[in-house]
C-alpha positions as a Markdown table, in Angstrom:
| # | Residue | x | y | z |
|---|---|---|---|---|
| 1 | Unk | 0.0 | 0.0 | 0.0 |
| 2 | Unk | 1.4 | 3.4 | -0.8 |
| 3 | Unk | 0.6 | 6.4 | 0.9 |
| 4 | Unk | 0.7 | 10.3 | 0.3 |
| 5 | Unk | 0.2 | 10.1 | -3.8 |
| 6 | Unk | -0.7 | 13.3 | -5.0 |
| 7 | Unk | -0.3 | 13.0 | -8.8 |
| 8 | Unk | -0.9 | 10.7 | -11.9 |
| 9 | Unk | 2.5 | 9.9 | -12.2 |
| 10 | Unk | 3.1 | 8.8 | -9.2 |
| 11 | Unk | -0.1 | 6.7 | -8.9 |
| 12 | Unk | 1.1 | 5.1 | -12.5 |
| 13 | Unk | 4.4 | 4.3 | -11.2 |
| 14 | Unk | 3.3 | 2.6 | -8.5 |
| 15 | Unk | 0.7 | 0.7 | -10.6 |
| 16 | Unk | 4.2 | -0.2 | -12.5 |
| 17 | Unk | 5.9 | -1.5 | -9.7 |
| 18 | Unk | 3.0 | -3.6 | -8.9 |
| 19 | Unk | 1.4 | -1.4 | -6.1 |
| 20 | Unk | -2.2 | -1.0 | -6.7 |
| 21 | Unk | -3.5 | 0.0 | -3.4 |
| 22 | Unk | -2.9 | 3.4 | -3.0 |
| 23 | Unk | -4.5 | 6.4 | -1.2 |
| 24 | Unk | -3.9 | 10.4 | -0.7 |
| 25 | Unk | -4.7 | 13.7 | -1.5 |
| 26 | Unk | -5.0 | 12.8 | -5.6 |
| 27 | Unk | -7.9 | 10.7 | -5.0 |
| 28 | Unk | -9.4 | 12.5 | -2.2 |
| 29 | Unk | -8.6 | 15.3 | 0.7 |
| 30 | Unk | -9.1 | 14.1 | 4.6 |
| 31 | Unk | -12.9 | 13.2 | 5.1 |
| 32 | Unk | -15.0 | 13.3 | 8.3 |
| 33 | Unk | -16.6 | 10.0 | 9.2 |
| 34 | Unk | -19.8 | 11.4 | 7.4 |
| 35 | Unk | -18.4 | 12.8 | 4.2 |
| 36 | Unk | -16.6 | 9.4 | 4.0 |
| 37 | Unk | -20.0 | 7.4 | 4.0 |
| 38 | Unk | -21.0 | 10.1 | 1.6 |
| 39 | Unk | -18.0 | 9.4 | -0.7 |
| 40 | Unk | -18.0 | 5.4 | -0.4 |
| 41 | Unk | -22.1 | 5.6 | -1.1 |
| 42 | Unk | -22.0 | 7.2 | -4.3 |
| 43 | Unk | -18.9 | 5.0 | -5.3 |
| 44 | Unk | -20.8 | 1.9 | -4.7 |
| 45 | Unk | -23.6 | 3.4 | -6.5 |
| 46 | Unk | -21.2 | 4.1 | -9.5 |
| 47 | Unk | -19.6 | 0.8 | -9.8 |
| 48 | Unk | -22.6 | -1.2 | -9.1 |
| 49 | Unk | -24.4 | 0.9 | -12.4 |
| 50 | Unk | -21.0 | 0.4 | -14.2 |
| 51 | Unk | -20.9 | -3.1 | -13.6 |
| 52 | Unk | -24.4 | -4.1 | -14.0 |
| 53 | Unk | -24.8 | -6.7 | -17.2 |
């Protein structure tokens, strides 16, 4: 798991070196608890729309 990756190169570097579980400010800022159940509600919504058959 990386930590602290704030652009697209670094995300695609680490997606070269095998790393794919990655978090920091390029795919969000600090959340409270409630805008985190916000965020991870609509992303379920998303992926479960993009990944119905």
């Amino acid at each position: 798991m990386a930590e602290g990756v704030e652009t697209p190169e670094q995300s695609q570097l680490l997606r070269d070196m095998g790393i794919v579980i990655q978090q920091g400010y390029l795919f969000s800022c600090a959340l409270s608890q409630s805008q985190l159940r916000e965020y991870l509600a609509a992303r379920r919504l998303h992926f479960q729309m993009k990944n119905r058959k």
